[in-house]
PAVEXVO-898225 format. One record per residue (C-alpha): residue number from 1; residue in one letter; chain; y, z negated, x negated. Coordinates in nm, 4 decimals. Each point is the difference from the previous one (the first is absolute). Layout:
BEGIN
+-----+------+-------+----------+----------+----------+
:  nr : rest : kette :       c2 :       c3 :       c1 :
+-----+------+-------+----------+----------+----------+
: NUM :    A :     A :        Y :        Z :        X :
...
+-----+------+-------+----------+----------+----------+
END
This chain:
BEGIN
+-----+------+-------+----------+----------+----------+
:  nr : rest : kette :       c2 :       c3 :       c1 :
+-----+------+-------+----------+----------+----------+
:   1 :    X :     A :   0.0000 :   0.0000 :   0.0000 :
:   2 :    X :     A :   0.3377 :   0.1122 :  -0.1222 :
:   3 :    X :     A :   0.2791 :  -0.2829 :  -0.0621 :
:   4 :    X :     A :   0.2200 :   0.1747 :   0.2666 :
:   5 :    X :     A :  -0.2875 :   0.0079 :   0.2803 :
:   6 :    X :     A :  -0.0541 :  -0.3563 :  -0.1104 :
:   7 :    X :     A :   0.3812 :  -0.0513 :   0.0438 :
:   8 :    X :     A :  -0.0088 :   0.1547 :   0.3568 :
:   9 :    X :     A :  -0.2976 :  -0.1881 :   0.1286 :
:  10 :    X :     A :   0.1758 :  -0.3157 :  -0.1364 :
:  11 :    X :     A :   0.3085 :   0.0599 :   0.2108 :
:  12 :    X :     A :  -0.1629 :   0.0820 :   0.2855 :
:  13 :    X :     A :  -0.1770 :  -0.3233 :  -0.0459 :
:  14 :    X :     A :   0.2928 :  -0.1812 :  -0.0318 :
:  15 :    X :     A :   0.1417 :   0.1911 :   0.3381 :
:  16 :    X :     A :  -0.2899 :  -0.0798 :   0.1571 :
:  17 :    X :     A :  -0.1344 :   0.2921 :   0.1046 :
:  18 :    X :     A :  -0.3796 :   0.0603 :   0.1768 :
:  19 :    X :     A :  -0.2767 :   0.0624 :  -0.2351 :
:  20 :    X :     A :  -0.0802 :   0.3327 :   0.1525 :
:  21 :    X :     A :   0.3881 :   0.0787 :  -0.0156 :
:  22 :    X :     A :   0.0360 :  -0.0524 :  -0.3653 :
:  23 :    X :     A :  -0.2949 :   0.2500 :  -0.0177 :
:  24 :    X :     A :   0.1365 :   0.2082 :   0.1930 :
:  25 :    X :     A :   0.3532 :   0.0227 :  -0.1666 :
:  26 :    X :     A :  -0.1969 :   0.0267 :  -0.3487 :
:  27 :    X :     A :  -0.1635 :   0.3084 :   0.1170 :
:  28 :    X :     A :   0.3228 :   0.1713 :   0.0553 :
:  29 :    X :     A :   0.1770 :  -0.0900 :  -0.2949 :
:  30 :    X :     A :  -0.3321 :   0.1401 :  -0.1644 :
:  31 :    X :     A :   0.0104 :   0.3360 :   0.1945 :
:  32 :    X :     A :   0.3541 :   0.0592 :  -0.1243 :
:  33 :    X :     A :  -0.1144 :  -0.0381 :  -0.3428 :
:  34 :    X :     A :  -0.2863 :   0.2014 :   0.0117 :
:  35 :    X :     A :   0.1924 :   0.3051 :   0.1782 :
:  36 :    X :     A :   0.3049 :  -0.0341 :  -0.2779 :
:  37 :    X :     A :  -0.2858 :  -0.0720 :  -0.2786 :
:  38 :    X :     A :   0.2118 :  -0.3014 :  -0.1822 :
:  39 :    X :     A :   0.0930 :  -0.3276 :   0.0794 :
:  40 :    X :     A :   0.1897 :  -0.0279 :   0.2883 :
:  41 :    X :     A :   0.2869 :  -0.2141 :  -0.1924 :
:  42 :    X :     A :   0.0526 :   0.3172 :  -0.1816 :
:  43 :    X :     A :   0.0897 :   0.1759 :   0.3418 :
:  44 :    X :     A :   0.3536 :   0.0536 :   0.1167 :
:  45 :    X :     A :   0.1557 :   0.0179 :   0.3368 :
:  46 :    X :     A :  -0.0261 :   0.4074 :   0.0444 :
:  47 :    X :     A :  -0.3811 :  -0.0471 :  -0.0712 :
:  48 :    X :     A :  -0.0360 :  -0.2259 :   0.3010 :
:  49 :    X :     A :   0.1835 :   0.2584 :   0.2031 :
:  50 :    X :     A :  -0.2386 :   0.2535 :  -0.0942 :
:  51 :    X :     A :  -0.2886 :  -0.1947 :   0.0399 :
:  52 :    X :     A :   0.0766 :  -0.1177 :   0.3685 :
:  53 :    X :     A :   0.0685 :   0.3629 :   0.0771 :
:  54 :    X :     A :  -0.3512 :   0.0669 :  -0.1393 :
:  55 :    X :     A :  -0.0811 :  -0.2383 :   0.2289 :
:  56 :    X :     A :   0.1581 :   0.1736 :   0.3428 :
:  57 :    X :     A :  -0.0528 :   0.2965 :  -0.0549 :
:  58 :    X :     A :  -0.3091 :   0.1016 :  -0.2582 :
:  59 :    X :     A :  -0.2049 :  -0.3046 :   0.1063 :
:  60 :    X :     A :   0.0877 :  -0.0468 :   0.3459 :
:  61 :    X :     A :  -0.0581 :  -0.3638 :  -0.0849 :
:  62 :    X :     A :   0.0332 :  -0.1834 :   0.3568 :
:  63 :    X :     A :   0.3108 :  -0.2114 :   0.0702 :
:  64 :    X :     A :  -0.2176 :  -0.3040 :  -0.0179 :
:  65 :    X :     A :  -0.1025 :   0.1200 :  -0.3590 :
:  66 :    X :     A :   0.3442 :   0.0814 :  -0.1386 :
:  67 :    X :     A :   0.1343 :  -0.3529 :   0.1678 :
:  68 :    X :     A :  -0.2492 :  -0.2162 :  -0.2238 :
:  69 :    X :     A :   0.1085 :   0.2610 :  -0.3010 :
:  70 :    X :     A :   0.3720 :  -0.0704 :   0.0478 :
:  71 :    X :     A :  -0.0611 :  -0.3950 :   0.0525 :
:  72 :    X :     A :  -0.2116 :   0.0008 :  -0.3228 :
:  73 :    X :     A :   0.2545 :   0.2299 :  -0.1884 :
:  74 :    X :     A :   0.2766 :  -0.2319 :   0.1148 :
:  75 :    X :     A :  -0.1581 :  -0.3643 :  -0.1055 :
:  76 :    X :     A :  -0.1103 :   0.1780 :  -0.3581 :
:  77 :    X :     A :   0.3537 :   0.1158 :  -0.0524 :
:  78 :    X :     A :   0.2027 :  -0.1983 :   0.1298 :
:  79 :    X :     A :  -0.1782 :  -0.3634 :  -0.0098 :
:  80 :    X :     A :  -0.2717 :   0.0542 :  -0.3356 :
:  81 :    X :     A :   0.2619 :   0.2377 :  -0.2234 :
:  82 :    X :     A :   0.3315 :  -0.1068 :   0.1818 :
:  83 :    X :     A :   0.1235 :   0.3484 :   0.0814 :
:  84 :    X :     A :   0.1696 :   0.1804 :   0.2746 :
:  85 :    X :     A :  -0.0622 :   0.3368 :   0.0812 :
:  86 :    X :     A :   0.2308 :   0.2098 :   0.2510 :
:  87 :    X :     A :  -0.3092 :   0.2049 :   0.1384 :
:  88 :    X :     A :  -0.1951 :  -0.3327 :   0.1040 :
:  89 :    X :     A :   0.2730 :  -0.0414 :   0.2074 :
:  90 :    X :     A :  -0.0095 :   0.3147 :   0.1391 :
:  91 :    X :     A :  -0.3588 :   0.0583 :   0.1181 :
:  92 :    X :     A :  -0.0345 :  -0.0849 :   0.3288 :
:  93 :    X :     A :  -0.3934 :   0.1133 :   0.1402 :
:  94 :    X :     A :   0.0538 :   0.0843 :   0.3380 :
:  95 :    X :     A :  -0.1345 :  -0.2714 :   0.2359 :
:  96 :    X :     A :  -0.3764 :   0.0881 :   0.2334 :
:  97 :    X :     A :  -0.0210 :  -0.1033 :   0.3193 :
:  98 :    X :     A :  -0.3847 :   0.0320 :   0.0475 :
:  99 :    X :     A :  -0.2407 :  -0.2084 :   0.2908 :
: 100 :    X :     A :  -0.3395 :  -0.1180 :  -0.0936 :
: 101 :    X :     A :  -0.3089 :   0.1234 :   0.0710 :
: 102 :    X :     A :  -0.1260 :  -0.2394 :   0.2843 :
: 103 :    X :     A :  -0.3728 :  -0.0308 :   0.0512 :
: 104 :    X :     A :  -0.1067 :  -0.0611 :   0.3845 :
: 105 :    X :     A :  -0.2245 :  -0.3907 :   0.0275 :
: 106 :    X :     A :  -0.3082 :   0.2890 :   0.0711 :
: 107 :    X :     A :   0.0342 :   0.1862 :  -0.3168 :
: 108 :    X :     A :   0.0786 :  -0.3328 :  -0.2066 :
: 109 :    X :     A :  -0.3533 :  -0.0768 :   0.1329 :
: 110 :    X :     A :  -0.1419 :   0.3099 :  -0.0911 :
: 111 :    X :     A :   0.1306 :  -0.0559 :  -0.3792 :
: 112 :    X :     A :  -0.1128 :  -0.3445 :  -0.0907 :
: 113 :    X :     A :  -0.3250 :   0.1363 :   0.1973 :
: 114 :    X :     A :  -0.0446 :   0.2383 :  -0.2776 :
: 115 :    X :     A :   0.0320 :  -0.2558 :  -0.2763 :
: 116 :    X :     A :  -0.3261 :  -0.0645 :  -0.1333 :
: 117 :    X :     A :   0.0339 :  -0.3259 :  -0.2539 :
: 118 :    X :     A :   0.0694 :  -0.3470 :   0.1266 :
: 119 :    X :     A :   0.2217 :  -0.0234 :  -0.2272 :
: 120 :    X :     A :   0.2544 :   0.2773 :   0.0825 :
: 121 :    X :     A :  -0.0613 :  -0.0073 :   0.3839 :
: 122 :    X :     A :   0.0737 :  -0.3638 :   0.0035 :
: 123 :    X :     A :   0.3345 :   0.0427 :  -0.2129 :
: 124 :    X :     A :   0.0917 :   0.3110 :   0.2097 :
: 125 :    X :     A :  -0.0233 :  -0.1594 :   0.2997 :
: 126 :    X :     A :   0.2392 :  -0.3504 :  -0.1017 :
: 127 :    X :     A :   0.2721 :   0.2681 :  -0.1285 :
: 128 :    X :     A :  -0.0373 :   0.1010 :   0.3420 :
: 129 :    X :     A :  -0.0536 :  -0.2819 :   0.2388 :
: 130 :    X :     A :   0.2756 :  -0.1936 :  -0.2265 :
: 131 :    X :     A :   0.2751 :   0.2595 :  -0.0698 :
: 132 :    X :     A :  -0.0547 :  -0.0123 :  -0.3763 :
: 133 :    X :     A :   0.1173 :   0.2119 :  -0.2544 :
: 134 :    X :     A :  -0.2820 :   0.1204 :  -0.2277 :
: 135 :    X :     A :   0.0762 :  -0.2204 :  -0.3177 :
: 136 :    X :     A :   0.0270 :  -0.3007 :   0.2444 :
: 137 :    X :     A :  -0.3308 :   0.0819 :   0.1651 :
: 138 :    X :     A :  -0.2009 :  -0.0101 :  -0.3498 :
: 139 :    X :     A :   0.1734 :  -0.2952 :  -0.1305 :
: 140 :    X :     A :  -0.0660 :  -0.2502 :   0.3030 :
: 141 :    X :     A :  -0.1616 :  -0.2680 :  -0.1309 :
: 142 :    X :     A :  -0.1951 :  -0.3239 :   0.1472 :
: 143 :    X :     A :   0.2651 :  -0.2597 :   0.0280 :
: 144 :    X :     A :   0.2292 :   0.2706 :   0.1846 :
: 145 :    X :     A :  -0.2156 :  -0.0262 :   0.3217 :
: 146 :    X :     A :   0.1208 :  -0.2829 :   0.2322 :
: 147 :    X :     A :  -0.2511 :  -0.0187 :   0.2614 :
: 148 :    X :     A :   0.1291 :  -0.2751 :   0.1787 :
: 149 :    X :     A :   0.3087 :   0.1836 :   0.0974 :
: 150 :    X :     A :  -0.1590 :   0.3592 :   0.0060 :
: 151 :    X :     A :   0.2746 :   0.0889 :  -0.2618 :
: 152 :    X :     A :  -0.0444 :   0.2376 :  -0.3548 :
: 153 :    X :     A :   0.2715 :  -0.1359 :  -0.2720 :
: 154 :    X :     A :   0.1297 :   0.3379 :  -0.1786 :
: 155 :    X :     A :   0.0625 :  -0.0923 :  -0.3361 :
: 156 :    X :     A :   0.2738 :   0.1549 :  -0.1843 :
: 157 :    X :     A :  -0.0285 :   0.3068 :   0.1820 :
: 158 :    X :     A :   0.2728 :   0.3121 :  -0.0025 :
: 159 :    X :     A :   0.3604 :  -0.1618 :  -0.1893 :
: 160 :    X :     A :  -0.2070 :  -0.2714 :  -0.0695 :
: 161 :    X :     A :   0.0074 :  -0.2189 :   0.3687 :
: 162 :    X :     A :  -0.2752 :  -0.1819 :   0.1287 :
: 163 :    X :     A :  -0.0670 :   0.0336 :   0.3630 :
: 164 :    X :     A :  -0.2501 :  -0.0608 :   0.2733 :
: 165 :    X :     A :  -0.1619 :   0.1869 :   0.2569 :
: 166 :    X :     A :  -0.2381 :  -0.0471 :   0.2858 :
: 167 :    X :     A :  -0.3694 :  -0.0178 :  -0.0867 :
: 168 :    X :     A :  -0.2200 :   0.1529 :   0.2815 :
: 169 :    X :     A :  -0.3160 :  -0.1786 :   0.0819 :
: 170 :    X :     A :  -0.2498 :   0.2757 :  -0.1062 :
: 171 :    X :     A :   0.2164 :   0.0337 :  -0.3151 :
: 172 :    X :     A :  -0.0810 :  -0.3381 :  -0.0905 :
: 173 :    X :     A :  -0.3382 :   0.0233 :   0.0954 :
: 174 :    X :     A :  -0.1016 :   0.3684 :  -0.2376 :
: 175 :    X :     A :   0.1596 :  -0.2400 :  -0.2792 :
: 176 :    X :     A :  -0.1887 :  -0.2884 :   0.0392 :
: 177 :    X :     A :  -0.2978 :   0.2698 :   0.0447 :
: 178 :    X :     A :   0.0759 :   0.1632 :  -0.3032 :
: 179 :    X :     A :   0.1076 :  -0.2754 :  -0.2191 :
: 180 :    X :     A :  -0.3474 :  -0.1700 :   0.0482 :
: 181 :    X :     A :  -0.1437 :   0.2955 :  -0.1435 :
: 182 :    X :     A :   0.2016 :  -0.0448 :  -0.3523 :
: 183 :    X :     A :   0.1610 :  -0.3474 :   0.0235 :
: 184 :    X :     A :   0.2401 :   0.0622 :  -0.2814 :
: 185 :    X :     A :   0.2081 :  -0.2716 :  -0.0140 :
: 186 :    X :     A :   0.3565 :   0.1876 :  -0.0116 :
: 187 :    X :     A :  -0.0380 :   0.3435 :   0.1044 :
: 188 :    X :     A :  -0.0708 :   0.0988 :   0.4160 :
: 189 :    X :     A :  -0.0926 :   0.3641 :  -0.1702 :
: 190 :    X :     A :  -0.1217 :  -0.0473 :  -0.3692 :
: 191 :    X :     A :  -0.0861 :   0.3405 :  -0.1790 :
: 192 :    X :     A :  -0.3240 :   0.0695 :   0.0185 :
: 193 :    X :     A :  -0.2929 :  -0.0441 :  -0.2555 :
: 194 :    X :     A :  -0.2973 :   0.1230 :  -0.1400 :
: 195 :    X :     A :  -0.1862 :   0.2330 :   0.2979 :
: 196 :    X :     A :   0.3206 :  -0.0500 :   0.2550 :
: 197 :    X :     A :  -0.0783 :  -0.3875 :   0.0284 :
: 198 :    X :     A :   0.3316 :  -0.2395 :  -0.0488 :
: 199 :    X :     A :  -0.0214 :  -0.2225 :  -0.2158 :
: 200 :    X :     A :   0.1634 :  -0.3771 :  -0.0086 :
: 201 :    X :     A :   0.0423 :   0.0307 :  -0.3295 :
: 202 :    X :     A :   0.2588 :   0.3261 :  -0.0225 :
: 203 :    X :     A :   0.3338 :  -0.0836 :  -0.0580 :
: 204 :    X :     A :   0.1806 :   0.3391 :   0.1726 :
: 205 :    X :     A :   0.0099 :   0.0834 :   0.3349 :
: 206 :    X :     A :  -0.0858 :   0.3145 :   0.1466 :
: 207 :    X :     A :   0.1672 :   0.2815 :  -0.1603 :
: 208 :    X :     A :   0.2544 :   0.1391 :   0.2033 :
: 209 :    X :     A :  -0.0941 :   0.3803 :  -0.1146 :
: 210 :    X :     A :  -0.3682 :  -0.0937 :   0.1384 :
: 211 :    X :     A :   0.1639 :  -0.0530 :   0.3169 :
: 212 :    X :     A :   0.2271 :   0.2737 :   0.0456 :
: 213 :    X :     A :  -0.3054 :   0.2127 :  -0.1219 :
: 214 :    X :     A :  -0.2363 :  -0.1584 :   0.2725 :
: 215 :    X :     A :   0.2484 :   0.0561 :   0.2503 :
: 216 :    X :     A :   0.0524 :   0.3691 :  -0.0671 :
: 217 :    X :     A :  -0.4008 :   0.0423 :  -0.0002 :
: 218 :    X :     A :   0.0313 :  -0.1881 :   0.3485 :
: 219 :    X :     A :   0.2497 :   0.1818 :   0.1419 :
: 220 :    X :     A :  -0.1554 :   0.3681 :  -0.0796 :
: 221 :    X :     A :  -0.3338 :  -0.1508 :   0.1188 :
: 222 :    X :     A :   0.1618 :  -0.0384 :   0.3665 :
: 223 :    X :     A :   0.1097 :   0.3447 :   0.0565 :
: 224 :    X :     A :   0.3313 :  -0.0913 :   0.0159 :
: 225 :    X :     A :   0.2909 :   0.2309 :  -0.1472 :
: 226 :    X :     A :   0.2841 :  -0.2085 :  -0.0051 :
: 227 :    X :     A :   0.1663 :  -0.0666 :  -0.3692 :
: 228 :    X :     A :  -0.0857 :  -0.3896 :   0.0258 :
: 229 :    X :     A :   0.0357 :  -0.2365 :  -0.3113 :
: 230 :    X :     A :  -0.0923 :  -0.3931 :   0.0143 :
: 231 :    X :     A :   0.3597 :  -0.1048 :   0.0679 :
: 232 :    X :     A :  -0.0247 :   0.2389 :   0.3173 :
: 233 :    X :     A :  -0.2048 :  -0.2762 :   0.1031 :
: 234 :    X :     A :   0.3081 :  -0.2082 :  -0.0213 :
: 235 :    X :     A :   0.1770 :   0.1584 :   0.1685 :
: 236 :    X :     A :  -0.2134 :   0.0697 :   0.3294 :
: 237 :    X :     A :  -0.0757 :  -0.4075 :   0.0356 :
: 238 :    X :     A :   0.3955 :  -0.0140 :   0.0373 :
: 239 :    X :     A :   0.0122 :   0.3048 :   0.2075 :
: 240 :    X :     A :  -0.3138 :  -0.1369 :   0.2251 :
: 241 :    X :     A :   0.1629 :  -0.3253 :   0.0231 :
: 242 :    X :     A :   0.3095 :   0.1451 :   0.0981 :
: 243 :    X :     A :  -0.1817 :   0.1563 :   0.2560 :
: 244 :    X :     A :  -0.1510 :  -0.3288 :   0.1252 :
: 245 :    X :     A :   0.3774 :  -0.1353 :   0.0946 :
: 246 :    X :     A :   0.0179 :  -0.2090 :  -0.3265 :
: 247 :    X :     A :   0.3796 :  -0.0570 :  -0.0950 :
: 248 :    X :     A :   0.1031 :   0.2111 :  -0.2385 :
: 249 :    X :     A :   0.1532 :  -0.2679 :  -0.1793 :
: 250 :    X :     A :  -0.2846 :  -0.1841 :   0.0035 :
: 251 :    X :     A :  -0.1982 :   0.2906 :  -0.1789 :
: 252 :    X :     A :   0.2822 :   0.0452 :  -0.2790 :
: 253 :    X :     A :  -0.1184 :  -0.3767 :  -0.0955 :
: 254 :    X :     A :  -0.3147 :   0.1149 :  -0.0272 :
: 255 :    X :     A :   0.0479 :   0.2935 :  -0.1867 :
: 256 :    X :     A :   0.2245 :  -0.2057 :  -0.2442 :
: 257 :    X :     A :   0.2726 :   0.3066 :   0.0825 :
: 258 :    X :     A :   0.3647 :  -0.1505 :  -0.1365 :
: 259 :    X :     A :   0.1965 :   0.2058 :   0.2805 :
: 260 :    X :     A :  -0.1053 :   0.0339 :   0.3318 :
: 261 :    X :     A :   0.1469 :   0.3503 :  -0.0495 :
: 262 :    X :     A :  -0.3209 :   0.1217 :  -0.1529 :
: 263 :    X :     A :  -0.2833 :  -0.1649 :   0.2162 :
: 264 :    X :     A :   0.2182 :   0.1943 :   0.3011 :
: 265 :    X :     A :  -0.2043 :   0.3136 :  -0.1515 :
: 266 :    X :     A :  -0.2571 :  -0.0913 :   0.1833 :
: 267 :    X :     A :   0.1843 :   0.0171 :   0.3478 :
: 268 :    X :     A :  -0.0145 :   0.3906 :  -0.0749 :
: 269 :    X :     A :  -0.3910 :   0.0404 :  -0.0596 :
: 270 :    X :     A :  -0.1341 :  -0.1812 :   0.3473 :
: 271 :    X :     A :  -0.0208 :   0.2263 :   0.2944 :
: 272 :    X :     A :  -0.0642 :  -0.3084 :   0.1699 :
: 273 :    X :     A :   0.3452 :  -0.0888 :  -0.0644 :
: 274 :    X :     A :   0.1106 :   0.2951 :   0.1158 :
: 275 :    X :     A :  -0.1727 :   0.0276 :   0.3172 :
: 276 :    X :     A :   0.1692 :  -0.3759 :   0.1005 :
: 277 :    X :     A :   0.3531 :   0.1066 :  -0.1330 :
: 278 :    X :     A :  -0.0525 :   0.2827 :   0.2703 :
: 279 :    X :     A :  -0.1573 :  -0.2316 :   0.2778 :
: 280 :    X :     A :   0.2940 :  -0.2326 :  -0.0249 :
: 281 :    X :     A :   0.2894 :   0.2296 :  -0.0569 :
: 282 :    X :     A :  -0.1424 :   0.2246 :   0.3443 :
: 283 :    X :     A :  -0.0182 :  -0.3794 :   0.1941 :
: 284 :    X :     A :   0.3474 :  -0.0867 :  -0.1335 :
: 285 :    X :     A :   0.1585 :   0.3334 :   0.1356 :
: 286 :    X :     A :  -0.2405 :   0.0479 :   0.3498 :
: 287 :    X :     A :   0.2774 :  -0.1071 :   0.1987 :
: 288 :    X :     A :   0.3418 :   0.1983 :  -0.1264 :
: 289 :    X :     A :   0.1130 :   0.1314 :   0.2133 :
+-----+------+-------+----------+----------+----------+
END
């Protein structure tokens, strides 16, 4: 490791920023370098400019992928070599306004049908029954099940806030199922060992490729052709509960969402929703005259 990636990951230490963000941000600074072919403190502002057009327009990177660029650009300059540069300033990725894929309560069935291992059906179905975000679904551990008030503690999940959520009944009941069959005494989902069998002696949970891997197998197992990922697992429990009449507020507590601004999303993905907007806005005009 180079004194000036050291240097950076220090920083970012210091700033406190996510494990998986500091990779992230090393990645770009390391892309940079490897399109220029030197060090990027050997770069000067015009390179940048020509390397975020390279971006746009040769590598139709995604506005998503030239936002983490520019962020990582940005600390590395500005915070790890103390320098300003006019064209960080000036990039501006336009913003996306996508929706979710939203899986139906029938074809989340169908999925976690497919799933053939204990191990990753079990998983699959608390990021789903839970609301869980896939690194928060691996990690769960023992102590973070309170059965007495049907609750799941969320440790240190996204910006680092602990939360709970609601623990369904047959939740808690697959995990006591499935825990009998490993009893390691930290990990709900310990990675597998010899022949597929966990082991209480493994100190890593499940890995979190394994899952999105068995997920992907699952979901082309059940015929079904929507463009589906773990986390869209996520975000059909809020959509579902949503469509149960759950407050909305309620679910951004949940979800651990900081603004209530993005859990409304999910008012735009029920057609539940919909349908009852429409009920009550015909009942609230019947009698005009």
């Amino acid at each position: 490791m180079t004194l000036l990636r050291q240097r950076m990951i220090e920083d970012m230490q210091l700033r406190g920023l996510s494990e998986r963000t500091q990779v992230a941000y090393v990645a770009a600074v390391r892309q940079l370098a490897e399109y220029f072919g030197k060090s990027p403190d050997q770069l000067s502002d015009e390179d940048l400019r020509r390397y975020f057009l390279y971006l746009t327009h040769d590598k139709k990177a995604s506005p998503s992928a030239t936002t983490i660029a520019l962020c990582a650009l940005k600390f590395f300059y500005e915070q790890t070599l103390q320098q300003a540069w006019p064209t960080l300033s000036l990039v501006r990725p336009p913003k996306e306004h996508k929706l979710p894929v939203i899986l139906s309560v029938d074809e989340v069935h169908r999925i976690l049908d497919c799933l053939r291992r204990p191990y990753y059906r079990v998983c699959l179905s608390t990021i789903y029954a839970c609301g869980l975000r896939l690194q928060e679904g691996v990690h769960l551990q023992v102590a973070d099940i309170d059965s007495g008030r049907m609750m799941i503690h969320v440790r240190q999940g996204k910006e680092r806030k602990d939360r709970y959520v609601p623990l369904p009944q047959r939740t808690l009941e697959l995990l006591r199922a499935y825990w009998v069959s490993h009893r390691h005494p930290v990990w709900l989902f310990p990675s597998p060992g010899h022949r597929g069998i966990p082991l209480p002696t493994t100190s890593q949970p499940l890995s979190v490729r394994g899952v999105q891997a068995a997920f992907g197998a699952a979901l082309k197992d059940s015929g079904l052709h929507k463009r589906a990922t773990v986390h869209t697992l996520r975000h059909s429990w809020a959509t579902h509960l949503l469509e149960t009449g759950i407050n909305l507020r309620l679910i951004q507590t949940y979800l651990g969402h900081t603004s209530l601004r993005t859990t409304a999303l999910y008012t735009h993905l029920t057609d539940k929703a919909e349908v009852l907007a429409t009920e009550a806005i015909n009942r609230l005009m019947a009698d005009l005259p």
